[in-house]
MDTraj code that builds the backbone (N, CA, C; nanometers):
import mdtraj as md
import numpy as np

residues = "UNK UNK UNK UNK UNK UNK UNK UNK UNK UNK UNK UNK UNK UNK UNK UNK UNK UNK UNK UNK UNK UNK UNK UNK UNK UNK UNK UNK UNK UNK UNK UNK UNK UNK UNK UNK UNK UNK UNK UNK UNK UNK UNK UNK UNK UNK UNK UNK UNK UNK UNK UNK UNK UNK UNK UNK UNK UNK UNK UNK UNK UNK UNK UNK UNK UNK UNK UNK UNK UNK".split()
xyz = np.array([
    [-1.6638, 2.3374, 3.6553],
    [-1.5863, 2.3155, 3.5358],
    [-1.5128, 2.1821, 3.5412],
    [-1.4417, 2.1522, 3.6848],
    [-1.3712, 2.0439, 3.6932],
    [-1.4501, 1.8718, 3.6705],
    [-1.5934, 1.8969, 3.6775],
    [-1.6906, 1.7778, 3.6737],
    [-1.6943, 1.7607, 3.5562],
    [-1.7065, 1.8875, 3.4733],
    [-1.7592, 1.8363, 3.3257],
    [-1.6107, 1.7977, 3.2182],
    [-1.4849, 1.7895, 3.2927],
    [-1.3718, 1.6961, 3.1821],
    [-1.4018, 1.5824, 3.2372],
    [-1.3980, 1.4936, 3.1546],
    [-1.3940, 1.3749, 3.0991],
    [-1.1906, 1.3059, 3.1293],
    [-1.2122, 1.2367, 3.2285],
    [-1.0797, 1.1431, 3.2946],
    [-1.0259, 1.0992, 3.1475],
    [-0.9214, 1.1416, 3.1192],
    [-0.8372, 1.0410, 3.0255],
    [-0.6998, 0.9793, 3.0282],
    [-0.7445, 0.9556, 3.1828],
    [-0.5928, 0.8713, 3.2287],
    [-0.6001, 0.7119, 3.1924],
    [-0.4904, 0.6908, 3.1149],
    [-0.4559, 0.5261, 3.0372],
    [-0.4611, 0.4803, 3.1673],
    [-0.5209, 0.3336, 3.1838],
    [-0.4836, 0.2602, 3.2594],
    [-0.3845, 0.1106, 3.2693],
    [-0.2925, 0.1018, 3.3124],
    [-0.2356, 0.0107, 3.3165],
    [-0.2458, -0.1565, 3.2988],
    [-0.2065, -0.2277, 3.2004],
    [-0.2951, -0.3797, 3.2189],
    [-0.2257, -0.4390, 3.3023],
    [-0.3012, -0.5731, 3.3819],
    [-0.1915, -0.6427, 3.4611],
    [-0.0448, -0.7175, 3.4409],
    [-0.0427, -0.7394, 3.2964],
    [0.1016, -0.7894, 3.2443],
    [0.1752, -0.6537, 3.2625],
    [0.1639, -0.5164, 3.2149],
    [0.2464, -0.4347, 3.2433],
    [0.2681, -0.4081, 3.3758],
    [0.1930, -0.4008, 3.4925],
    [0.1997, -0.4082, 3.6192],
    [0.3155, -0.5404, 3.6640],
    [0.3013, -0.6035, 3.6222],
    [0.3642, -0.7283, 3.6500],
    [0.5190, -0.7323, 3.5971],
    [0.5264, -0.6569, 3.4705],
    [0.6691, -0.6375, 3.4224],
    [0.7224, -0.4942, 3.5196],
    [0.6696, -0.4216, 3.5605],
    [0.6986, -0.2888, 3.6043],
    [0.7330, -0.3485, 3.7528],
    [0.6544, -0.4214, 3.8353],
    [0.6978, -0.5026, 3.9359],
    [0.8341, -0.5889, 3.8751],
    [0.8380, -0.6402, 3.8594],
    [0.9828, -0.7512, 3.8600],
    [1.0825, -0.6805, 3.7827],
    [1.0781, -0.5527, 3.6810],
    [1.1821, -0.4639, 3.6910],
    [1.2488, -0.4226, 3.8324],
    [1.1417, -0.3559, 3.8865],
    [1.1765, -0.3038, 4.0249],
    [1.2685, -0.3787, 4.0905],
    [1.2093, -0.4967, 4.1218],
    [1.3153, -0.5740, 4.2094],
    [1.4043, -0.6227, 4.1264],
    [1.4707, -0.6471, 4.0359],
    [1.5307, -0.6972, 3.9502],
    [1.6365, -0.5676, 3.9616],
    [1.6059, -0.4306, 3.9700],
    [1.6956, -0.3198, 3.9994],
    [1.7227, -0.3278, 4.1233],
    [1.6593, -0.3277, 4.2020],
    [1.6659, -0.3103, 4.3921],
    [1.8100, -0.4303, 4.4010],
    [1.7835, -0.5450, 4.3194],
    [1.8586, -0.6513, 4.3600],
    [2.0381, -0.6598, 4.3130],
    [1.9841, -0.5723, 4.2087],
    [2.1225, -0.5409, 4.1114],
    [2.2009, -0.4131, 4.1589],
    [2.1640, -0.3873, 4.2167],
    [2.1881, -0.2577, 4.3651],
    [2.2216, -0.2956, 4.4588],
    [2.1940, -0.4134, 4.5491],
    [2.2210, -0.4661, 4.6406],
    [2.3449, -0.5605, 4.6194],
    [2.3785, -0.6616, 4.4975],
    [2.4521, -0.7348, 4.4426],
    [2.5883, -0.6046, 4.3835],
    [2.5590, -0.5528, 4.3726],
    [2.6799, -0.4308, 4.3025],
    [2.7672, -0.3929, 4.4132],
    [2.6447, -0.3201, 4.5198],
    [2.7060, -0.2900, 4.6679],
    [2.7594, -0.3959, 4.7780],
    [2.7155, -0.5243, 4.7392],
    [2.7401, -0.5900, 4.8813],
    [2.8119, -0.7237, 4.8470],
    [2.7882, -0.7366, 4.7543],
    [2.8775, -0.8403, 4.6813],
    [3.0372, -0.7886, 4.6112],
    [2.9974, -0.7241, 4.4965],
    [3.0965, -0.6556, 4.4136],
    [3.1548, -0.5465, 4.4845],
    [3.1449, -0.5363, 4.6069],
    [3.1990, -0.3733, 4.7231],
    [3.2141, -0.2932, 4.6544],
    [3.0887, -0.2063, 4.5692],
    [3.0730, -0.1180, 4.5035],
    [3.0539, -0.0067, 4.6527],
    [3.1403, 0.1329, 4.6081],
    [3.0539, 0.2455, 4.7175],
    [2.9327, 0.2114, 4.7057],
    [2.8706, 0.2833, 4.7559],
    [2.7268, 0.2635, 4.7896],
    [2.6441, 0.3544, 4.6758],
    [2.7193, 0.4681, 4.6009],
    [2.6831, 0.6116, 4.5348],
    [2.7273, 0.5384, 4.3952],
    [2.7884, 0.4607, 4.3830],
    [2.8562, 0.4275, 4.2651],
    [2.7289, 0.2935, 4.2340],
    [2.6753, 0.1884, 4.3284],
    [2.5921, 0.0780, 4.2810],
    [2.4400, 0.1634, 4.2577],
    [2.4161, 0.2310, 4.3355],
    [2.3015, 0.3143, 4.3111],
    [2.2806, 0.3954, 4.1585],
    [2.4458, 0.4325, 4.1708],
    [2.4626, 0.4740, 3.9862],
    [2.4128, 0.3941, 3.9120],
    [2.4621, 0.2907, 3.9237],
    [2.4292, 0.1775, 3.8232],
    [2.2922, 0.1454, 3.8129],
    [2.2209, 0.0989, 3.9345],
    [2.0892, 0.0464, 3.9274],
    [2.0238, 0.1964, 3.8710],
    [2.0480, 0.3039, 3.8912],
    [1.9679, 0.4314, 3.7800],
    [2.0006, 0.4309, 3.6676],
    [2.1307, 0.4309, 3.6233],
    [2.1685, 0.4190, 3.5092],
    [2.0691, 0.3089, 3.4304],
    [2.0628, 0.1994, 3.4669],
    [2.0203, 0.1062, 3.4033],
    [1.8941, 0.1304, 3.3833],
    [1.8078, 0.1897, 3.4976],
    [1.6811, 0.1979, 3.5068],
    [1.5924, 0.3116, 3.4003],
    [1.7207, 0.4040, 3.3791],
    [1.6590, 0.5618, 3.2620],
    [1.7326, 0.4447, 3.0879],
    [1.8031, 0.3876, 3.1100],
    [1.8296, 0.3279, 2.9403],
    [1.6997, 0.2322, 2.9427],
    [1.6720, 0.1502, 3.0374],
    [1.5821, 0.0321, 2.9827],
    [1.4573, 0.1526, 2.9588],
    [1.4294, 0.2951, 3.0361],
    [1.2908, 0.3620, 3.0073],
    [1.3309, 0.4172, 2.8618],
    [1.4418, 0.4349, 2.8192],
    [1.4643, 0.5260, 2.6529],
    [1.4699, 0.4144, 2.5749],
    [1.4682, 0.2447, 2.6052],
    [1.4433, 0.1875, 2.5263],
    [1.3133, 0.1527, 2.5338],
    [1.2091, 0.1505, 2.6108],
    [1.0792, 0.1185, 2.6000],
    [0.9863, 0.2320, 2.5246],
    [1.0745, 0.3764, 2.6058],
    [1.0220, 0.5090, 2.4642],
    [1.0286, 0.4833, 2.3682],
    [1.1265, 0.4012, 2.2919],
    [1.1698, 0.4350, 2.1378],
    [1.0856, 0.3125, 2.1002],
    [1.0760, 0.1840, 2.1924],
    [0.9505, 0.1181, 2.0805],
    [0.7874, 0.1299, 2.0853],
    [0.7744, 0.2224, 2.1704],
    [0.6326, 0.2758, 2.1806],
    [0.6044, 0.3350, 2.0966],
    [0.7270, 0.4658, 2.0878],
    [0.7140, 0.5713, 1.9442],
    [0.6651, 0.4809, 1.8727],
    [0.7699, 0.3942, 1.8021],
    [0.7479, 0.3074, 1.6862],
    [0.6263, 0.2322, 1.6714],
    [0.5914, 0.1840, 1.8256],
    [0.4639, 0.1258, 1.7569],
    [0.3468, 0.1988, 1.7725],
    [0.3624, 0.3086, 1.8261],
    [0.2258, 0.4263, 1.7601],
    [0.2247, 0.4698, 1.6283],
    [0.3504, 0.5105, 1.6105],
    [0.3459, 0.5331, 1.4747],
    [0.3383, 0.5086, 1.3493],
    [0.2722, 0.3220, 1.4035],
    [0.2427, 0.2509, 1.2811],
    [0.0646, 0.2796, 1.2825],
])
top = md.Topology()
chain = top.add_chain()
for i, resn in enumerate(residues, 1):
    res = top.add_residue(resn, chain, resSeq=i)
    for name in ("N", "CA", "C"):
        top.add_atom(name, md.element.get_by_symbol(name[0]), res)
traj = md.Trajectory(xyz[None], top)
């Protein structure tokens, strides 16, 4: 049964790979700069670099919606 579905996993292009990379470190770094610079606790810069990391994903949701739904 499992042979005969048909894969319909999206694949990623390399510009999105490439933005999904330099997010990453762009968070890792803003985590590191919060904590070691700004003497953020350590629980409190980690906040931040998540925090930041689930708004920039509910803003990339909301213009995907939008542009499927054109």
């Amino acid at each position: 049964m499992h042979g005969e579905q048909e894969q319909d996993t999206a694949t990623l292009t390399p510009t999105a790979k490439l933005w999904i990379t330099l997010v990453g470190v762009l968070l890792v770094l803003w985590f590191l700069f919060a904590w070691l610079v700004l003497d953020r606790h350590l629980v409190d810069a980690a906040g931040e670099s998540v925090g930041t990391a689930l708004a920039l994903a509910v803003v990339v949701s909301v213009i995907g919606a939008i542009r499927s739904s054109r």
